[in-house]
C-alpha positions in Angstrom: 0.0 0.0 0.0 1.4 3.5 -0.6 2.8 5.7 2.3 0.0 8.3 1.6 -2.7 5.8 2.0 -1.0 3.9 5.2 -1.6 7.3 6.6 -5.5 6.4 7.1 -4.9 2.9 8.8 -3.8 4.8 11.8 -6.3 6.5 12.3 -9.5 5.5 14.7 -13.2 7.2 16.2 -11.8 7.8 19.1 -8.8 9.8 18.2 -11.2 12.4 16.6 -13.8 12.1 19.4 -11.1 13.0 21.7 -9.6 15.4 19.5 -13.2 17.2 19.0 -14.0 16.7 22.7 -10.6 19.1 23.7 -12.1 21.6 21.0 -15.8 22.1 22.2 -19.0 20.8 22.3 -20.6 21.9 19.4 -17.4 20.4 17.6 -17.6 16.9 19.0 -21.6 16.9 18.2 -20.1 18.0 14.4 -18.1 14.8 14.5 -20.1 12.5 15.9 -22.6 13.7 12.9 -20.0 13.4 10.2 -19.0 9.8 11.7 -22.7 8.7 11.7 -23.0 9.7 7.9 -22.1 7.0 5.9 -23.2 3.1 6.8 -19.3 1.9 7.2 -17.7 4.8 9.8 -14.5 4.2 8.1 -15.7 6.3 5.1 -16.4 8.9 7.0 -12.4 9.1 8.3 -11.7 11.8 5.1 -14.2 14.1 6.4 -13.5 13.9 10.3 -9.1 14.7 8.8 -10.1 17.4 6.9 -12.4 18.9 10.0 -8.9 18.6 12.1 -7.2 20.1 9.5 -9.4 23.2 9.2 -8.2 23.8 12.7 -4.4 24.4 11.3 -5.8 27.1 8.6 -8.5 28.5 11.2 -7.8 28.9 15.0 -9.6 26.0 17.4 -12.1 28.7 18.7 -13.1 29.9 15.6 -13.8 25.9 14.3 -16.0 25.8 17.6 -17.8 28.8 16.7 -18.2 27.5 13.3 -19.7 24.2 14.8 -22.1 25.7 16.6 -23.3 28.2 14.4 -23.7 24.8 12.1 -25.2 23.5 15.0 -28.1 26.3 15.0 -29.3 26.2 11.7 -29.5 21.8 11.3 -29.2 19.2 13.5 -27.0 17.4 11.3 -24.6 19.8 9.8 -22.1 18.6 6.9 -18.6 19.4 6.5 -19.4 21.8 3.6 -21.7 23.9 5.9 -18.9 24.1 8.6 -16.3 24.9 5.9 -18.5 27.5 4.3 -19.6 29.4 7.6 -15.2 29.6 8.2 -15.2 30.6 4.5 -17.8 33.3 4.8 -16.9 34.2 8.5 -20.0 33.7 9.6 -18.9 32.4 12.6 -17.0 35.5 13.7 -20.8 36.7 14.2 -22.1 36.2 17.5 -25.8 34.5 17.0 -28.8 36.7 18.0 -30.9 35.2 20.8 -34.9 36.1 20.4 -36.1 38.4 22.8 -39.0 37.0 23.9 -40.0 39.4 27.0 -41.0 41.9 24.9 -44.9 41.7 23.6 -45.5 40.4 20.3 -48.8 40.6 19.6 -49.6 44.3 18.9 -47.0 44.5 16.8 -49.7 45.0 13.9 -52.5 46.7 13.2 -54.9 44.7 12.4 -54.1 42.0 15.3 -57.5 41.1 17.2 -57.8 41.1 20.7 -58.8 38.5 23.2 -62.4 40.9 23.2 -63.0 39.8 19.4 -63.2 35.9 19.9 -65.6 36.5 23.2 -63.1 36.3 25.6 -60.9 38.6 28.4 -61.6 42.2 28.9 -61.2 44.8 25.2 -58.6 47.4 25.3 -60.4 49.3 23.0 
């Protein structure tokens, strides 16, 4: 077998679990995804290397942030999203929580009331 295939053999799931788990959270979830992708794991070995090796071009925080923010918009993110929210530096943006404390529904004009379905007191 040539060197540059050999390279693969020595690799395993649990040396990118643990390298994902000493990066983050949302990282580890990313590779447990990427592992669970294809019906033999070991297929999946390409993707989990070249998730490690975005941490060489990108910093470790910023492949965490990109995780997560992979994380936010699907459950089961794929290396392209990751490697286009790092490309796009979309991860550099913090995520926007909802503010939910604030009343919703006046917002518009032509929003009934609890009064119009026969129920609670009108503010009319």
């Amino acid at each position: 077998m040539p060197e540059n295939h050999k390279q693969y053999l020595a690799y395993a799931t649990d040396n990118f679990l643990d390298w994902a788990s000493r990066v983050g959270i949302s990282t580890q979830t990313v590779m447990k995804v990427l592992l669970a992708a294809n019906k033999v794991e070991r297929q999946s070995y390409p993707s989990c290397r070249t998730l490690m090796k975005l941490a060489d071009k990108y910093s470790i925080e910023r492949i965490e942030d990109a995780c997560s923010r992979a994380l936010a918009y699907t459950p089961t993110p794929s290396l392209k999203n990751v490697q286009m929210i790092l490309k796009t530096g979309q991860d550099r943006v913090k995520l926007e929580q909802p503010d939910i404390s604030k009343k919703q529904s006046g917002k518009y004009g032509f929003t009934r009331g609890a009064s119009y379905f026969g129920g609670g007191e009108s503010n009319d």
